[in-house]
N, C-alpha and C positions, 0 to 999 in steps of 0.2 A: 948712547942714551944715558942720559942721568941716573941713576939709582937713588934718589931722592928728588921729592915731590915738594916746590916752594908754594904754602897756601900765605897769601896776606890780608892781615885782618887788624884794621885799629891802626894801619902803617905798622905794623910790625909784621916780621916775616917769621916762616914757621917752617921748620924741615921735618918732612915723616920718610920712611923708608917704600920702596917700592918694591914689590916680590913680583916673581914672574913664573907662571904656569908653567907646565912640560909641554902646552902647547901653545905657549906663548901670552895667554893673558895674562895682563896686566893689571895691578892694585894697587892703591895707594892704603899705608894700614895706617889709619887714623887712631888708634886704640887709646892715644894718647892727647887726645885734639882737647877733649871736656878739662884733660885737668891742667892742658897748658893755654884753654887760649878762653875757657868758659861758654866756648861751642860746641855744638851735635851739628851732626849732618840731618838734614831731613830728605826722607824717599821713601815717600807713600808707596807701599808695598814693593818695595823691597827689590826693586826693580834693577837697581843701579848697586847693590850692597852685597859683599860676597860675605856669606855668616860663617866658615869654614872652611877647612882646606879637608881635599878629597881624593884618595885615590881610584873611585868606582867606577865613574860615569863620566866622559868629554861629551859635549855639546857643541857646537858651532850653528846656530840658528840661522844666520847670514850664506851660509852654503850650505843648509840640511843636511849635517853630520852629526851623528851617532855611535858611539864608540862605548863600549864596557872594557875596561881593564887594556884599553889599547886597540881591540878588536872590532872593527868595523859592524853594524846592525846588520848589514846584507848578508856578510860572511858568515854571521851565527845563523841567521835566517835559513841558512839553506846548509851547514855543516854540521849543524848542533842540534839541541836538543829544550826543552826549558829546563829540565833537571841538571845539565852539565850545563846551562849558561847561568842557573842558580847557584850552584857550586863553583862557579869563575867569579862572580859579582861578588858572592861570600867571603869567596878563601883567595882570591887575586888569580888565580891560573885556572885553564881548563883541563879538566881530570884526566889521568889517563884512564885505559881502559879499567885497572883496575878498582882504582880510586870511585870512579864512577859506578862499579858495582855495591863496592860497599855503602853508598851514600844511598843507593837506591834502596840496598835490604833493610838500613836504620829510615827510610824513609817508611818502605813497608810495614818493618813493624811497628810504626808509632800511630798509624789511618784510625785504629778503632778510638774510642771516646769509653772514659769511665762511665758507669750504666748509670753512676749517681747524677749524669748531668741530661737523662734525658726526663725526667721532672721539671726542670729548668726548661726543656724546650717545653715542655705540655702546659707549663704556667702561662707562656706568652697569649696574648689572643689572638683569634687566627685574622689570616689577612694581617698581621703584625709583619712591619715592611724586613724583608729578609737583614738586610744592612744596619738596623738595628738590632738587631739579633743577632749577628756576626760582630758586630763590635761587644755588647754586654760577654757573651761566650766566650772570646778570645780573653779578656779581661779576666773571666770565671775559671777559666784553667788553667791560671795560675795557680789556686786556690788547692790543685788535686798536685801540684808540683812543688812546695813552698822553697826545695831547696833549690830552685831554680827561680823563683821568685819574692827572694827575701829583702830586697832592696839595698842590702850590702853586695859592694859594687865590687869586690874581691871577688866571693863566694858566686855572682851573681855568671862573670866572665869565667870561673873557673869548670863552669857545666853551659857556658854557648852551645858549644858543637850540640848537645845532647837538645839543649833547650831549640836550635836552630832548625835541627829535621827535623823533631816533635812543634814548631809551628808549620814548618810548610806541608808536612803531612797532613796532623789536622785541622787545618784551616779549610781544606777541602770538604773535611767531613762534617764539618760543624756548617759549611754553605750548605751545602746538599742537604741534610739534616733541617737548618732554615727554612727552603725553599718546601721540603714535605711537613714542617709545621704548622707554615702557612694555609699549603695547601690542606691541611687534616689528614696526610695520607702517613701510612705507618713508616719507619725509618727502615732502609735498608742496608745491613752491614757492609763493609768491603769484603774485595775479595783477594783472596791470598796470593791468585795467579795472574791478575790484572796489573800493568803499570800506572801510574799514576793517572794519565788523562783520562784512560780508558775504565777507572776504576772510580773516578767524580764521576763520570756518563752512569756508569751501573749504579750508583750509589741513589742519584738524581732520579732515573728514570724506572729502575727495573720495579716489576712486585712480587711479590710472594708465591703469586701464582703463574707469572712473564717477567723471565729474566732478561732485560735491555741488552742486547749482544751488539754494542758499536762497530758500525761501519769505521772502515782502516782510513777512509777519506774524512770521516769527520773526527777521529784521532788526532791524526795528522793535524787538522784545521785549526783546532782546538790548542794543542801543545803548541801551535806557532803562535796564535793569537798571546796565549800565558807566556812565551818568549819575547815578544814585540813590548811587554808591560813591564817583565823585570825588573827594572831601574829607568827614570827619568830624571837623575839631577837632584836637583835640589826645590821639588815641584810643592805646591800647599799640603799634601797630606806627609812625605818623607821628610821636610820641614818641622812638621809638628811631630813625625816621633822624635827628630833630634831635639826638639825643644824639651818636649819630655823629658828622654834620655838624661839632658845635661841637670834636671835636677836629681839623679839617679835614680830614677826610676826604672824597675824591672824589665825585659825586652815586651813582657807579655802585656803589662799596662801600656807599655809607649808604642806598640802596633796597635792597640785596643784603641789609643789615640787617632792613630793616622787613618783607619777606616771611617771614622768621623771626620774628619777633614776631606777624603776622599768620595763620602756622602752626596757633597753639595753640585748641584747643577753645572756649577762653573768648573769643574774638575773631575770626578768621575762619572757621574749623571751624564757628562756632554752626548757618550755614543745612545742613550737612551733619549734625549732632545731630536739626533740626527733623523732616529727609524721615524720617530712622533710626528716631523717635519715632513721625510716621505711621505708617511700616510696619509697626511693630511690634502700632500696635493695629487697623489692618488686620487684618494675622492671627490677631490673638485673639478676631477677628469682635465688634467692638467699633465701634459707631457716635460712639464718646469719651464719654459718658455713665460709664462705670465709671473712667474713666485721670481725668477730672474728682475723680469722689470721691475716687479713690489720692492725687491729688496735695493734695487737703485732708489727707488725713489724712498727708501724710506719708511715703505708701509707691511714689510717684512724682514725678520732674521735668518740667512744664512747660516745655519747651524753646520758644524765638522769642517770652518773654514777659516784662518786663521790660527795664532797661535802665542802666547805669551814670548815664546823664544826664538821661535821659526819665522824666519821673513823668508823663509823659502818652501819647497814642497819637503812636510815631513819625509823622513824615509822611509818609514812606519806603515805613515798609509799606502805608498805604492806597493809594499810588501803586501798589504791585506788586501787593495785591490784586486790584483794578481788571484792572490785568494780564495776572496767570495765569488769570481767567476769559477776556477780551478774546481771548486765544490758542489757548483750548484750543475756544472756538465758531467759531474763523475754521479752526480746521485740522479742525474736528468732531469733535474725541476731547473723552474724558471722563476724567478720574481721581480715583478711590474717595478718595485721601487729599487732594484737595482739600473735597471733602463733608466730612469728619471737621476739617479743617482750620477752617472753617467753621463747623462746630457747636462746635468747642472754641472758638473765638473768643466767639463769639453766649453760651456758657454763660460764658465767664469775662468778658465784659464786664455781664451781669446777676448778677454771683453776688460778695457784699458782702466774701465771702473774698480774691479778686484783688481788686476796686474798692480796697478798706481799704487794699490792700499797694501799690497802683498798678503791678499789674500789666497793665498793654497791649502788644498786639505788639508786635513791632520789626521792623525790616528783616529782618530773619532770618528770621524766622519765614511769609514766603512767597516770598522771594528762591529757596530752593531746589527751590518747587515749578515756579518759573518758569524755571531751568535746567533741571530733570527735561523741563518740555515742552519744550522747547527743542531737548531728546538729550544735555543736558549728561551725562557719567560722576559719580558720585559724587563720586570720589577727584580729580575737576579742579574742585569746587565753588569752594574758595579759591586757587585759581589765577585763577579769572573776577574773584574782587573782588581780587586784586592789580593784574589788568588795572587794572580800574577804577580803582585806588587811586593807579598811578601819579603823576596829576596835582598830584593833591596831597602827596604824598611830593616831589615836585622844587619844585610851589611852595615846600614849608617847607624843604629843602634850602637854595632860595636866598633864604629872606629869614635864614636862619640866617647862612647864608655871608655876608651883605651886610650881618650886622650891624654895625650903627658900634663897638662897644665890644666885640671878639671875646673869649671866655670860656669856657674851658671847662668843659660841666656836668659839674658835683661835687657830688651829694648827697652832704649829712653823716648820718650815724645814730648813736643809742644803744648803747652797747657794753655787753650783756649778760652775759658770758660770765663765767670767774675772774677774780676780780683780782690782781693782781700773785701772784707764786708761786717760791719757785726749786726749780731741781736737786740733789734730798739726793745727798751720795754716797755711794757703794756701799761 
């Protein structure tokens, strides 16, 4: 194959170079096209456009693969941990045993929050949607860190490590803390002898006077879920801290970023769209047989099916399927919109309508049956995959910051609008 890409334009012909993946994709790097040939490419979101080069996350959408640092989803799924697959995504390798201790005790002691920022939670009003308050806060403790938040991009890399388990520590505390905001109920500290998942569960749920003592099954459940969200690529919200990022800004502003990004219905909202959707046909006493046909014809959306990258079955959601059964037998309850769940699955992977369209679950699509078992709130559904999401938000942070050739991203676009025009006078 060529190693050079011939574009023609005007009868003139134009050589750019082509680089090639470790796992074989391919690019043509344009970077050069605007000042030789007075053209942009255009590609409405970004679809067809590689913005970086990455060593964290492979994809393969076309045969639903997933890979961090080399290593297959399934295989962390069932050997790891979210804390050692946060420390592979981080630091390029999975810890050994010892490495792994240590990341866990700097994770430990970083859980509590300065006493000065719970004013900051009692200002918000309640019912103030948790994700807004997990983004303003993460942003605001920068403020109690400044040498880790100075925007000098030296100083800024030279305390990662410290600034890295000081977010994925308290990002937990500061959800949890959100969520009893909201709710008006008092804040409950961490605890010193709980691990990580099981110490968001105590934080979220316990009181003062009933300390939440987590079941090992929804532990479990929980840390695989925050595993399965790790890193996705180069998705809308891990996009927007790199955007950040490349104007140098701090890791604490440009995750404050990505939870806004992560917000919106179309990207982390989706697994709260999915339950909304069960219940809905839930109460129309509706075993999904009829919401199947609406959604052929047109007069319904299939929610947690399809996929911006995926034209095949995420690998995600078979993991979480798996899951949400695995949990709901260990704790002996049952719930209606898992069955429905199930059957809409089973009809739309035999029915030639989705096959055609390549539509197969996504992570989405049982992610938030498996918060519901859990006790997750609705309204803190995208708060959990922020949790998760951290790891890899600060990986691409710093390999953005680290890059050798600093740059800041500047998409160009198409100017639609009038052309040139003046002021008549009056």
């Amino acid at each position: 194959m060529s190693d050079k890409a011939i574009i023609t334009l005007e009868g003139r012909q134009y050589e750019y170079p082509i680089i090639v993946g470790s796992e074989g994709e391919k690019a043509i790097v344009t970077q050069k096209l605007r000042s030789d040939t007075g053209y942009i490419t255009y590609d409405d979101g970004y679809g067809n456009t590689g913005s970086c080069l990455s060593d964290i996350t492979f994809i393969d959408g076309e045969e639903g693969i997933l890979r961090h640092r080399g290593y297959p989803i399934e295989q962390l799924a069932k050997h790891s941990s979210f804390i050692s697959v946060a420390y592979l995504i981080i630091y390029g390798e999975l810890p050994t045993a010892a490495q792994r201790e240590v990341f866990r005790e700097r994770i430990r002691k970083e859980a509590s929050l300065h006493t000065g920022m719970n004013s900051m939670f009692n200002s918000y009003p309640t019912r103030s949607h948790p994700m807004a308050i997990l983004s303003s806060m993460l942003n605001s403790l920068g403020c109690y860190y400044p040498h880790m938040a100075s925007n000098n991009r030296e100083q800024d890399i030279e305390h990662f490590d410290e600034a890295a388990t000081l977010l994925i520590s308290k990002v937990r505390t500061i959800a949890a803390m959100s969520y009893r905001a909201e709710q008006g109920l008092p804040f409950v500290w961490p605890r010193k002898d709980l691990r990580y998942t099981a110490n968001f569960l105590h934080m979220m749920f316990s009181e003062p006077y009933d300390t939440y003592e987590p079941d090992e099954d929804i532990v479990e459940a929980l840390d695989l879920f925050l595993l399965l969200h790790a890193d996705h690529e180069q998705n809308c919200s891990t996009s927007t801290v790199r955007m950040v990022a490349s104007s140098g800004a701090n890791m604490f502003a440009s995750v404050s970023a990505g939870v806004c990004g992560l917000w919106g219905p179309l990207h982390g909202g989706a697994n709260a769209a999915v339950v909304k959707m069960l219940m809905e046909i839930d109460r129309d006493k509706d075993d999904g047989t009829r919401f199947i046909k609406a959604a052929k014809e047109g007069k319904a959306r299939l929610m947690g099916f399809g996929h911006r990258v995926y034209k095949n079955y995420d690998p995600r959601a078979k993991i979480l399927g798996r899951a949400v059964e695995r949990v709901l037998v260990n704790l002996g309850r049952k719930d209606p919109l898992l069955d429905i769940a199930r059957r809409l699955e089973q009809e739309a992977l035999n029915d030639d309508y989705f096959v055609s369209r390549k539509l197969y679950p996504n992570v989405d699509f049982y992610s938030g049956l498996l918060l519901r078992a859990i006790g997750i709130p609705l309204d803190m559904f995208t708060v959990m995959f922020a949790i998760g999401r951290m790891p890899g938000w600060i990986a691409n942070w710093r390999e953005e910051a680290m890059a050798p050739k600093q740059k800041i991203n500047r998409p160009r676009q198409i100017y639609t609008g009038p052309a040139k025009r003046d002021i008549e006078d009056v």
